[in-house]
N, C-alpha and C positions, 0 to 999 in steps of 0.2 A: 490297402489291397483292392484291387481291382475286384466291380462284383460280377464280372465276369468270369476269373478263376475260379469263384466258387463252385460253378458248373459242371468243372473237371474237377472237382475237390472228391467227390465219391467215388473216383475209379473212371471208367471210359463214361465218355459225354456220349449223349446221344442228341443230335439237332437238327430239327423239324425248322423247314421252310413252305410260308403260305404267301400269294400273291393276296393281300389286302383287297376286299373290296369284289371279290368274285368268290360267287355271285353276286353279293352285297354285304353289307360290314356286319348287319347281326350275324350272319354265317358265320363271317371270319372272326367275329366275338366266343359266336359259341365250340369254331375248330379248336381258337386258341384256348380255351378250359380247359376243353376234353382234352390235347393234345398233353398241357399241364397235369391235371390230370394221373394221367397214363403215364409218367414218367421222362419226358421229355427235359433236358438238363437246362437249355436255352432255345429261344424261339427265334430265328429270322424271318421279321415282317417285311415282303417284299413292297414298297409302293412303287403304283405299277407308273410306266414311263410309257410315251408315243416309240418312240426306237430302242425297245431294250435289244443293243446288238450282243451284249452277251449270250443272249437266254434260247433255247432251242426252241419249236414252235408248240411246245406243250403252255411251255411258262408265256410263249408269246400271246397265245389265244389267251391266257388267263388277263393278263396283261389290260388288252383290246376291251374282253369282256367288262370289265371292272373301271376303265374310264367311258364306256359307252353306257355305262350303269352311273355314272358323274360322281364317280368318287373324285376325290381331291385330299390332300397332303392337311387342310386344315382340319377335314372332316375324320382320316386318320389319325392324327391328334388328339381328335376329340375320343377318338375309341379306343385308344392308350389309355387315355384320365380312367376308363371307366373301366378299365381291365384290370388297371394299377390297384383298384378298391381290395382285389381278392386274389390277383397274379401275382406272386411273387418273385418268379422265378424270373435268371437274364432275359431280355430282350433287345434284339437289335434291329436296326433297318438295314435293309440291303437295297439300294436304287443306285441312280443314275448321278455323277456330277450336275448336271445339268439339271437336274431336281433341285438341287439343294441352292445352285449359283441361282436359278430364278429367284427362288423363294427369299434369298437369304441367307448368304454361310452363316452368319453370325443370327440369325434369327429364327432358323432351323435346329441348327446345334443347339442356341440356349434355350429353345423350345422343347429338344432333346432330353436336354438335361432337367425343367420344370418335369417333365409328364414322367419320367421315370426310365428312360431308354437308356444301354448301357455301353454301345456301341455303334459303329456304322459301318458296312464294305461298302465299297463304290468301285465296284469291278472293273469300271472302267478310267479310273484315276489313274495313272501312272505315276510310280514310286519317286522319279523324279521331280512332280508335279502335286506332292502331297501340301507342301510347305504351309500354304493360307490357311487350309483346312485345317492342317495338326495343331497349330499355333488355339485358333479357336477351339478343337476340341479340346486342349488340354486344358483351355481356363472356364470348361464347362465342366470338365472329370468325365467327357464322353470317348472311349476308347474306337481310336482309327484305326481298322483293324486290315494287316495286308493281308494281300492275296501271294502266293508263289505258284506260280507254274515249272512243271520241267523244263518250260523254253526259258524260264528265270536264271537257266543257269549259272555262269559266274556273278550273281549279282544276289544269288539265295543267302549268303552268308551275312551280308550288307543289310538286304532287308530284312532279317530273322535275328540282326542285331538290335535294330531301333524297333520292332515290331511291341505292339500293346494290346491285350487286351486275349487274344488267341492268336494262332497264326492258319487264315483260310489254305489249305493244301490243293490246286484245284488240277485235275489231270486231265489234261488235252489230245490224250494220246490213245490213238488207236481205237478198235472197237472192240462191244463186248469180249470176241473170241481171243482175243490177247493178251487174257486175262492176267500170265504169271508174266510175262515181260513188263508188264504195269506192276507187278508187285515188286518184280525187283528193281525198276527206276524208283520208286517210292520209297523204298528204303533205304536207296540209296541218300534220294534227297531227302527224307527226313531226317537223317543220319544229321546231314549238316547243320540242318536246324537246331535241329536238340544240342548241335555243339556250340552254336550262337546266339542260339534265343533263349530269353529268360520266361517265355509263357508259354503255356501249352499250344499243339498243332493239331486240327483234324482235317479229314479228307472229305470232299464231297467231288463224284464224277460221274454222277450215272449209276449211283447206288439205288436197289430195287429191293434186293432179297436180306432178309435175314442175315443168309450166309456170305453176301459181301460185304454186308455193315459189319460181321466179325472178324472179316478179313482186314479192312482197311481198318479199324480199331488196334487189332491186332498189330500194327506196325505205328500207329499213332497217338494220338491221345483220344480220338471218338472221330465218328461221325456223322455227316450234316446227308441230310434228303432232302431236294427239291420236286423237280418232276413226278416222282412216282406218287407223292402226296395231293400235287396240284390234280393229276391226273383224276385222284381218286374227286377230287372235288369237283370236276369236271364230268364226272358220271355221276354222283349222290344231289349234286348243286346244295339244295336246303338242308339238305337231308344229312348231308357228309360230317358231321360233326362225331357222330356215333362209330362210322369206319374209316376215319383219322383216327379216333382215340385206339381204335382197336389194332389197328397197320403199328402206331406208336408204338403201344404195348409188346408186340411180338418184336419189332427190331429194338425196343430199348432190351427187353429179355435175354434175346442175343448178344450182347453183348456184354 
């Protein structure tokens, strides 16, 4: 069994996303406790990239921050080992293909797999284009985990068949004030998931409050925060370990 289902094993997941390395890696040592902690079911460690095109300019500046501070993928490694001491709970990475192709598919992964990581998204991998990557992580036990957008359309069934690990829900659509049109694409597409995938789905799209982490749980299996987290790290810098853990606590509560 995957130790990433375990996550969702209690009821709805709640999952916390930090950009690695911003301000610097003891911070992001001591977010990731606190966040653990607090109730947090799985952690996505962002490592930060020169062009993360997916990411909006909150998680960009984190981004910038955190390699102009000279972090680097080996020195993230090293702060897994020393997380793994007392963290128990899922962790995965979230970056860039092009992170991993420098580095090493095959020496990233099995470095994945040594320090204790349980997954990867690579948001900008194309489902087509997973091949090299799945092959390696499956003979590391590191779970490749998709993404579905509503623009996924006729192709959601497909990917929500082969999918491992969770299945990322990511909505592109619209803005905050659109609220219930977004909730009803969503369940609509999660509908289909849940009828072709064999792992649990959560939603992450610009989740802030409490009451939209209850909402998109509510039609899925949990929810993922990025921005609103990074944010806060962005105003506390050293400091933010104490009001991540507490941000944690009230949206894992809600749910």
């Amino acid at each position: 069994m995957s130790k990433i289902s375990q996550a969702f094993a209690g009821g709805k997941a709640f999952i916390p996303f930090i950009t690695c390395g911003d301000p610097d890696l003891e911070t992001t040592q001591r977010i990731v406790r606190s966040m653990a902690a607090n109730g947090a079911d799985l952690i996505e460690l962002g490592i930060p990239f020169s062009d993360p095109t997916a990411e909006g300019p909150v998680i960009q500046g984190a981004n910038l921050r955190a390699l102009t501070g000279g972090v680097t993928t080996d020195k993230i490694f090293d702060m897994v080992r020393q997380l793994r001491r007392d963290v128990a709970i899922p962790m995965v990475f979230m970056t860039y293909a092009n992170v991993v192709f420098s580095y090493g598919a095959e020496r990233f992964i099995g470095t994945c797999e040594e320090i204790g990581i349980d997954g990867l998204i690579l948001p900008d991998l194309p489902f087509e284009e997973k091949g090299e990557f799945e092959e390696i992580c499956l003979a590391h036990e590191v779970d490749l985990i998709s993404l579905i957008a509503p623009t996924s359309a006729d192709r959601i069934a497909m990917i929500a068949s082969k999918a491992r690990g969770f299945i990322y829900i990511v909505s592109s659509l619209g803005v905050t004030g659109v609220r219930s049109e977004i909730t009803t694409d969503l369940s609509a597409l999660v509908r289909v998931v849940r009828e072709n995938a064999s792992v649990p789905c959560a939603v992450g799209f610009g989740i802030s409050t409490p009451e939209q982490a209850a909402r998109m749980a509510a039609v899925s299996d949990g929810a993922i925060v990025g921005s609103a987290i990074v944010r806060l790290v962005e105003k506390y810098g050293r400091e933010a370990a104490e009001p991540v853990g507490e941000y944690v606590k009230k949206m894992k509560d809600a749910l």
